[in-house]
N, C-alpha and C positions, 0 to 999 in steps of 0.2 A: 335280411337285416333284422334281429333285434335290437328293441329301446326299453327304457325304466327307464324311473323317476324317482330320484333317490328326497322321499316327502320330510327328510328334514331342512333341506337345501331351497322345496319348494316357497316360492313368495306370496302364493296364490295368486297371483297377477293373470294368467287364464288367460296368455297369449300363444299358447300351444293349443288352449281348448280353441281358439280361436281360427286360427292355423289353419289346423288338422282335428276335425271331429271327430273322425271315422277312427283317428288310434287315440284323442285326450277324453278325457270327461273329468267333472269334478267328484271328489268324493265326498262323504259326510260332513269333513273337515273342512267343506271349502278349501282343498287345495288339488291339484293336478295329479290324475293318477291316468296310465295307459291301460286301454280300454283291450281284451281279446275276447272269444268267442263266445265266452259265455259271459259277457259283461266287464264291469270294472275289477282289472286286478289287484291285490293288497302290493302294501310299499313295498318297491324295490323287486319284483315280480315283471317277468320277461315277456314282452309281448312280440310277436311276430308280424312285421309289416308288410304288407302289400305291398309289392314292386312298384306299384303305381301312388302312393304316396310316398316312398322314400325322400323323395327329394323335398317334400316338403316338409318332412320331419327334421330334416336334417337343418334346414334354415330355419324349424320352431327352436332347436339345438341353439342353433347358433342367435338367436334374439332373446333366449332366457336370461330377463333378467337374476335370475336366483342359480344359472348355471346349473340347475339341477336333473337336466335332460343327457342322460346315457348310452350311444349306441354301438352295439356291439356285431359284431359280422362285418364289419362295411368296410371299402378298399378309401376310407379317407386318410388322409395323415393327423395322427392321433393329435388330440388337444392338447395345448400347453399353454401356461399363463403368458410367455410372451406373444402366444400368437394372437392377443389381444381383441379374443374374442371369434377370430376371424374361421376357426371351424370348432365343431361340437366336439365334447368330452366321447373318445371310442375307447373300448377296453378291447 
């Protein structure tokens, strides 16, 4: 599974950093960006998660308030505004 963070959408509210350390961190801007191997990556910039956080990314997805959490690989059923929240934005 990859995720992004699409940093115009961010609210900086730092409830993914909260989450999930090991894939969020803040950036200079005080707003959420995903974290890979060599550190914090630039906006919108793909990170690869650990099989063993997935699941918790995917509920940081699904509690953003700014909806600006993106995951892409993953066998969910893709986001849509009726679904009222209830699974994260997957491409």
């Amino acid at each position: 599974m990859k995720v992004w963070i699409d940093d115009t959408l961010c609210t900086g509210d730092g409830l993914c950093i909260q989450d999930v350390p090991r894939v969020f961190d803040w950036g200079d801007d005080d707003l959420a960006y995903v974290k890979g191997e060599s550190g914090i990556l630039g906006a919108r910039d793909l990170a690869t998660v650990d099989p063993e956080f997935e699941d918790r990314v995917v509920d940081a997805a699904i509690r953003c308030p700014g909806q600006c959490i993106f995951i892409e690989d993953h066998e969910e059923i893709p986001y849509t505004p009726e679904s009222e929240g209830t699974r994260p934005r997957v491409r």
